[in-house]
C-alpha positions in Angstrom: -20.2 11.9 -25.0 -22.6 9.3 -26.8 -25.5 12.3 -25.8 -23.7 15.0 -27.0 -22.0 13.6 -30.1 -24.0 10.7 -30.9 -23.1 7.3 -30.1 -21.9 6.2 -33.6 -19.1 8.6 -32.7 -18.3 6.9 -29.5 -19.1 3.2 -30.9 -15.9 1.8 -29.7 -16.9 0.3 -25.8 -19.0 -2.8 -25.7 -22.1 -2.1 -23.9 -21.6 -2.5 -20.5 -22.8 -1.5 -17.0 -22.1 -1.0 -13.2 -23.0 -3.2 -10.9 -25.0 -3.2 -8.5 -26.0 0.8 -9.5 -27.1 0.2 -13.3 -28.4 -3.0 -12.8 -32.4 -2.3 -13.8 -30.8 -0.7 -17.3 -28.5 -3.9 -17.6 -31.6 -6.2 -17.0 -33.4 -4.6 -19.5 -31.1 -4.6 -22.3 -30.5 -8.5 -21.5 -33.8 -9.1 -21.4 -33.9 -7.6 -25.1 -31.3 -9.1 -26.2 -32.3 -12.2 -25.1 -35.5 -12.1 -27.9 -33.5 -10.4 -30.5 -30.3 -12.3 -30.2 -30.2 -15.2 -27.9 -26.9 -16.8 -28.9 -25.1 -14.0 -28.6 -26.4 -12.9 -25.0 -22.9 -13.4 -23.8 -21.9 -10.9 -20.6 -18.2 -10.7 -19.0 -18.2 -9.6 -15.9 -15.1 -8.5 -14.1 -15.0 -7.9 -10.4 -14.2 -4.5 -9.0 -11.1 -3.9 -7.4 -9.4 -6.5 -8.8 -6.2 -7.1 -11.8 -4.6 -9.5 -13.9 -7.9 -11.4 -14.4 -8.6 -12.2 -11.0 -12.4 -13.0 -10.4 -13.0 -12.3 -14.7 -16.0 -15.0 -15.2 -18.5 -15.3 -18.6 -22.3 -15.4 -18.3 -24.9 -16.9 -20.5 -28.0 -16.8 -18.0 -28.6 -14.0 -16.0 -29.6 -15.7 -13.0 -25.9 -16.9 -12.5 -24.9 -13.0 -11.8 -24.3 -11.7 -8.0 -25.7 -8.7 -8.4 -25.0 -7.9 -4.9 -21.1 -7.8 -5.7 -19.9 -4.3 -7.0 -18.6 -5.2 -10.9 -18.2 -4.1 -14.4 -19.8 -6.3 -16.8 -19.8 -5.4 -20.4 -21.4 -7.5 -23.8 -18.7 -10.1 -24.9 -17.1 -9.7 -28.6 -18.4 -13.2 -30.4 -16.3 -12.3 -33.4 -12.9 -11.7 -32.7 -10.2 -11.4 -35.1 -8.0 -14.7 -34.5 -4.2 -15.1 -35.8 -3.4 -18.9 -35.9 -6.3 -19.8 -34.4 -5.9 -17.7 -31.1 -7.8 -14.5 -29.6 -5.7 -11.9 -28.8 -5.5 -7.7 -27.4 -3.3 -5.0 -27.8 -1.4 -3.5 -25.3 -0.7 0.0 -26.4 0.7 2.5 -24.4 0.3 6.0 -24.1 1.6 8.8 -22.2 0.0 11.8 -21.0 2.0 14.7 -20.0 -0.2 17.7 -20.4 -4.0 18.5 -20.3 -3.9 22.0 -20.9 -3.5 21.9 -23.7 -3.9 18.0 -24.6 -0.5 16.2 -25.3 -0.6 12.7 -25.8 2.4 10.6 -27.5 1.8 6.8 -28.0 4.4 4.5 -27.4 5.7 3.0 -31.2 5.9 -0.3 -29.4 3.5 -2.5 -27.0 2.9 -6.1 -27.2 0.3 -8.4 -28.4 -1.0 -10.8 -26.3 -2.8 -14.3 -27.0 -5.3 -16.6 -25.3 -3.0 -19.8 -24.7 -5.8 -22.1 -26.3 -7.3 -22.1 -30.1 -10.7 -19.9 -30.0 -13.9 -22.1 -31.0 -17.1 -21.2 -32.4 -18.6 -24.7 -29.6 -18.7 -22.0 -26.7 -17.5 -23.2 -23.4 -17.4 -20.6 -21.4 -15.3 -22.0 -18.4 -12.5 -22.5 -20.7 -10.7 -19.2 -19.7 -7.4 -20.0 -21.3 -9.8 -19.6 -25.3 -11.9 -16.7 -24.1 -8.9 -14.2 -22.0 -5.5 -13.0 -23.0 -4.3 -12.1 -19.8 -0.6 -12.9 -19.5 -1.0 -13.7 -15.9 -4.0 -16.0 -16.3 -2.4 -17.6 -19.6 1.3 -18.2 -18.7 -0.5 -20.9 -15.4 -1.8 -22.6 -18.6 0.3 -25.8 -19.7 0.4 -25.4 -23.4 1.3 -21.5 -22.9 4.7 -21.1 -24.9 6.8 -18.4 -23.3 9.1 -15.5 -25.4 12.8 -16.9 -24.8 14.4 -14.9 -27.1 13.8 -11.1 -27.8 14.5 -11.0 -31.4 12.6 -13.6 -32.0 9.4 -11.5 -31.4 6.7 -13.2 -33.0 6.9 -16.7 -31.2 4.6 -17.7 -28.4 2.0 -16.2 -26.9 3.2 -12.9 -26.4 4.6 -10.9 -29.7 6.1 -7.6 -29.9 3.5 -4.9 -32.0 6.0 -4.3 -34.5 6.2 -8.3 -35.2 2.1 -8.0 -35.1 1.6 -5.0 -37.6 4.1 -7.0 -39.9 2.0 -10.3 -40.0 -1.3 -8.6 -40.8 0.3 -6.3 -43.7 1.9 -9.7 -44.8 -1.7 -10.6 -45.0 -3.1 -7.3 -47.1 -4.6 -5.6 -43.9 -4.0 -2.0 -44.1 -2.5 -0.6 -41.4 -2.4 3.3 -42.1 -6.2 2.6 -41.8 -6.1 0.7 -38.7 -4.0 2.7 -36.8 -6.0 5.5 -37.7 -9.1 3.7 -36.3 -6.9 2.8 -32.9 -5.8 6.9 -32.7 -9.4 8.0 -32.7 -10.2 5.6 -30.1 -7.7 6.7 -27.9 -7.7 9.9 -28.7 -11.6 10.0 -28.0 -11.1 7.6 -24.8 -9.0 10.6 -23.2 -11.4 13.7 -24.6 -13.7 11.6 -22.2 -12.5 12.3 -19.1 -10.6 15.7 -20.1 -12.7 18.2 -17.9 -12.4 15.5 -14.9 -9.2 15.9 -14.8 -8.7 19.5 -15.6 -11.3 19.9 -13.0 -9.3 17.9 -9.9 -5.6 19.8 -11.2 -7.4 23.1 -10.5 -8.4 21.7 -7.5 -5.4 20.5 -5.3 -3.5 23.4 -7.4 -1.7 21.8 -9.5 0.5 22.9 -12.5 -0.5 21.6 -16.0 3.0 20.5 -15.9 3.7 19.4 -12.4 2.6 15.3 -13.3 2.7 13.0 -16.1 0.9 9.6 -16.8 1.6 6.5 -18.5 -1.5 4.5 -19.7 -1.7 1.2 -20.8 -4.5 0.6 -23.3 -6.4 -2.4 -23.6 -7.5 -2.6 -27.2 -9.6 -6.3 -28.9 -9.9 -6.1 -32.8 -13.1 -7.9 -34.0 -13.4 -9.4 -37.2 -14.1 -6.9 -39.3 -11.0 -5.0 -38.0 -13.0 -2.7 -35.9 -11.3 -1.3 -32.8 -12.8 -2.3 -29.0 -11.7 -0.5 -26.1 -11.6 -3.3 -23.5 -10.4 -1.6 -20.4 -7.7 1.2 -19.9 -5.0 0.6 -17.4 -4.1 3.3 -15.1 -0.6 1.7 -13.5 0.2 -1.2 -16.5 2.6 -3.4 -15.2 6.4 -2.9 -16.3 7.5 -6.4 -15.0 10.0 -8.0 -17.6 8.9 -11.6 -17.5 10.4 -12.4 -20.6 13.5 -10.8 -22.5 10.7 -8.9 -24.9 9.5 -7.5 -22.3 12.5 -6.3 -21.2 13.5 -4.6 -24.3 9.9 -2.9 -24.9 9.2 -2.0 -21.0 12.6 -0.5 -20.6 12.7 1.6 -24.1 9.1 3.1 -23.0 10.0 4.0 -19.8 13.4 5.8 -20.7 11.1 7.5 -23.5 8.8 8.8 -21.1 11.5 10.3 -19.0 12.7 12.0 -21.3 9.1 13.2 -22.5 8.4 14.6 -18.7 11.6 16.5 -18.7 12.9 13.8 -15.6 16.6 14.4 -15.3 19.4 12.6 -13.3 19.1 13.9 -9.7 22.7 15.3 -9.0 22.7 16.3 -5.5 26.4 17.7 -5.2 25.2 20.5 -7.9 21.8 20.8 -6.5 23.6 21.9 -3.2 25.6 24.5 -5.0 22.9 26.1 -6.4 20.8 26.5 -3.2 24.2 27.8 -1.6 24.8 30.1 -4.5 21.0 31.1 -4.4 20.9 31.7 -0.5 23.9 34.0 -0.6 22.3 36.1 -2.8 19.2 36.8 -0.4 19.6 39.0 2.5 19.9 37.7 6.1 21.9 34.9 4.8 25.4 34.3 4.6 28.6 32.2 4.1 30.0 30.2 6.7 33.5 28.3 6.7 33.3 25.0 9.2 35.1 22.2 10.1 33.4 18.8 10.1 34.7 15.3 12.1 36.3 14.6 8.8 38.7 18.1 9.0 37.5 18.8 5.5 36.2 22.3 4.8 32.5 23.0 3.5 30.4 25.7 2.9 26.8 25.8 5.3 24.7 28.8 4.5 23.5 30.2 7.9 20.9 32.3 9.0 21.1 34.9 10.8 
């Protein structure tokens, strides 16, 4: 897309690379990077395979990278936008139910989620309760403070996005303008792999309304209020570990239902129907028998 559109159009994903496949282009832009900008020639690298910030480590020399070990490793954001002190993400979510055409409806609730430890300029990159916001890395950390209450959704480390939006309009951010900023980066993020997908439905056969998926975006604001796509979640988890994330978890999913056209399974009327259906076609018909029970039912038989 960066070829085809230009890449200030798609300036949204840090520069990053897979390993061990793109590691000759990675080297080279390091090795650029590391004349033009050598304090910020930060690298995250995140292990394939792998969730909830298993195996996530932060490079300063390149010589301390396995490049032998299949991984992701993109440019780390220096200057991200802090609230009291602490690094956060979005988790936005957003629900897919047709390619053809494109339908895409984002949940009007997700959470933001903190690093458990104050964000410093004196980099220390071992320190990954400053530098990550994964829950399940953060909540190990003793000073994490955990949601206990669900309308109380802007305490702790992990806030609701409606408490978020209302503490940076408190502050004069505009938010019309940053959500607009967040749409086009989704919106963009899924235009990406549109003809993939489109391309494996046609494939196996499939319906453009057969399936449905629920995405859970990973998005980093910087400190100029510029969106970064950090990764984007193909099963997010719906765990409730706290009463918050009860409330929002639950609310999306019976949204989403309801999007997708899922319906109560009620197999007493489902019968019917295939009864009343079968009797209509020919070589079928009606039969009256007894079960151990002694109560009549109807069986449609073929004959």
């Amino acid at each position: 897309m960066q070829e085809r559109f230009g890449k200030e159009q798609f300036d949204f994903i840090p520069d990053t690379y897979i390993l061990p496949q793109e590691f000759h282009d990675f080297h080279s832009h390091y090795q650029r990077l590391k004349q033009q900008e050598p304090k910020r020639n930060l690298w995250i690298v995140k292990p394939a395979n792998s969730s909830r910030g298993r195996g996530i480590h932060i490079i300063e020399d390149i010589n301390e990278l396995n490049v032998d070990d299949t991984s992701v490793i993109s440019r780390y954001i220096t200057n991200p936008l802090l609230i009291n002190g602490h690094k956060f993400d979005l988790r936005i979510y957003v629900v897919v139910t047709s390619y053809e055409p494109l339908r895409v409806y984002v949940f009007k609730e997700g959470l933001a989620r903190f690093a458990s430890e104050s964000y410093s300029t004196k980099f220390n990159k071992n320190n990954r309760y400053m530098h990550l916001t994964n829950y399940s890395i953060n909540k190990k950390n003793d000073k994490f403070v955990k949601n206990e209450d669900k309308e109380q959704d802007d305490v702790g480390f992990k806030w609701s996005l409606t408490a978020f939006c209302n503490h940076l309009e408190q502050v004069g951010i505009d938010m019309d303008l940053l959500w607009s900023r967040i749409y086009d980066v989704i919106l963009k993020t899924l235009a990406c792999g549109d003809n993939y997908v489109l391309q494996a439905m046609k494939k196996n056969g499939m319906y453009r309304s057969n399936c449905f998926e629920v995405f859970g975006f990973d998005i980093l604001l910087d400190s100029d209020l510029k969106p970064w796509l950090i990764e984007v979640n193909l099963s997010p988890s719906l765990s409730p570990d706290s009463p918050l994330d009860l409330v929002i978890k639950q609310n999306l999913l019976i949204d989403t239902f309801n999007l997708s056209g899922v319906r109560k399974f009620d197999r007493r009327k489902e019968s019917l129907n295939k009864l009343k259906y079968r009797a209509k076609v020919p070589g079928f018909h009606s039969a009256t028998v007894h079960n151990m029970g002694g109560k009549n039912k109807q069986y449609a038989n073929y004959n």
